[in-house]
N, C-alpha and C positions, 0 to 999 in steps of 0.2 A: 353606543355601538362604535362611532368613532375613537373615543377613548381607549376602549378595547383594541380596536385596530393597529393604534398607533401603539400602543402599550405593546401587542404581541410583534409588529415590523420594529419597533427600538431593541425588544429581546431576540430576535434574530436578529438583527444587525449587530450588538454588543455579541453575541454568542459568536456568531462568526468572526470578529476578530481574534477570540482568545485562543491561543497556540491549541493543536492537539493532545490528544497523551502519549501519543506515543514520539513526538516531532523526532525526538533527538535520537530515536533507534532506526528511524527512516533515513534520517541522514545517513546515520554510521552505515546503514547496509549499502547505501548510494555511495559511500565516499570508499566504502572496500572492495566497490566494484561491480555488488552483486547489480542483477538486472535481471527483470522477469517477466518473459513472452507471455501475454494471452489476449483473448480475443473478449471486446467488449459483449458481445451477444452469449459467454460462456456463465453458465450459474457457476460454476469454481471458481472461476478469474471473480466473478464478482464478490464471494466466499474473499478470498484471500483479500480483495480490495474493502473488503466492509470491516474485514480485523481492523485493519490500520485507522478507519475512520476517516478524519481529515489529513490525517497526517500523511496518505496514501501519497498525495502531493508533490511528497519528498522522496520517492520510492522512484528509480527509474524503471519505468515503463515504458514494451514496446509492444506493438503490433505481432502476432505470432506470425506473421506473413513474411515479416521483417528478419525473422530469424534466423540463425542456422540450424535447420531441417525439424523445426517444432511439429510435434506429431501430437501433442498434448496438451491441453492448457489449464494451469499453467504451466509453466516451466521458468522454473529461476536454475539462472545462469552463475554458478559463485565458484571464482578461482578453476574455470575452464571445466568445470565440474558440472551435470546436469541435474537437477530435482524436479522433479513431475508430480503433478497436483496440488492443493492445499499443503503449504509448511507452518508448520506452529513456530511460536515465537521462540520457544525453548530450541525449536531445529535451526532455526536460521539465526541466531545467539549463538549454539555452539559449534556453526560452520563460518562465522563471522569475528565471531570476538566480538559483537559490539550487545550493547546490555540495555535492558529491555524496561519498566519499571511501571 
């Protein structure tokens, strides 16, 4: 039973360190700006946060409180432009430029 224990906390802990899949399209959406209001207690906000996985991480995240005038969540913010609720990765690739894999 020990063995087991240690066996399944060594594969979580190696599993957690290995990069996401999506790290490098989290970035891009971060470093072009986007950014996306919702509220942790929202089953969408959590929707769009379970796409990304770990990679969510890299995604700027804020509080829809925090926002200007969010009435939705979520709401990604890209090039002063609004989107309201779940975006797929194909929507938010071909309002970003940045590529997805």
């Amino acid at each position: 039973v020990i063995i087991l224990i240690l066996a399944i906390g060594g594969y979580a802990f190696i599993n957690s360190k290995k990069p996401g899949r999506y790290d490098e399209f989290a970035k891009c959406l971060s470093e072009k700006g986007a950014v996306i209001y919702g509220a942790d207690g929202c089953m969408y906000t959590q929707a769009q946060r379970t796409m990304f996985g770990k990679s969510f991480k890299f995604i700027n995240y804020k509080d829809y409180t925090k926002g200007p005038n969010i009435k939705i969540t979520p709401t990604w913010i890209i090039n002063n432009n609004r989107y309201e609720r779940v975006q797929s990765f194909e929507r938010l690739s071909a309002l970003t430029d940045c590529k997805f894999s």
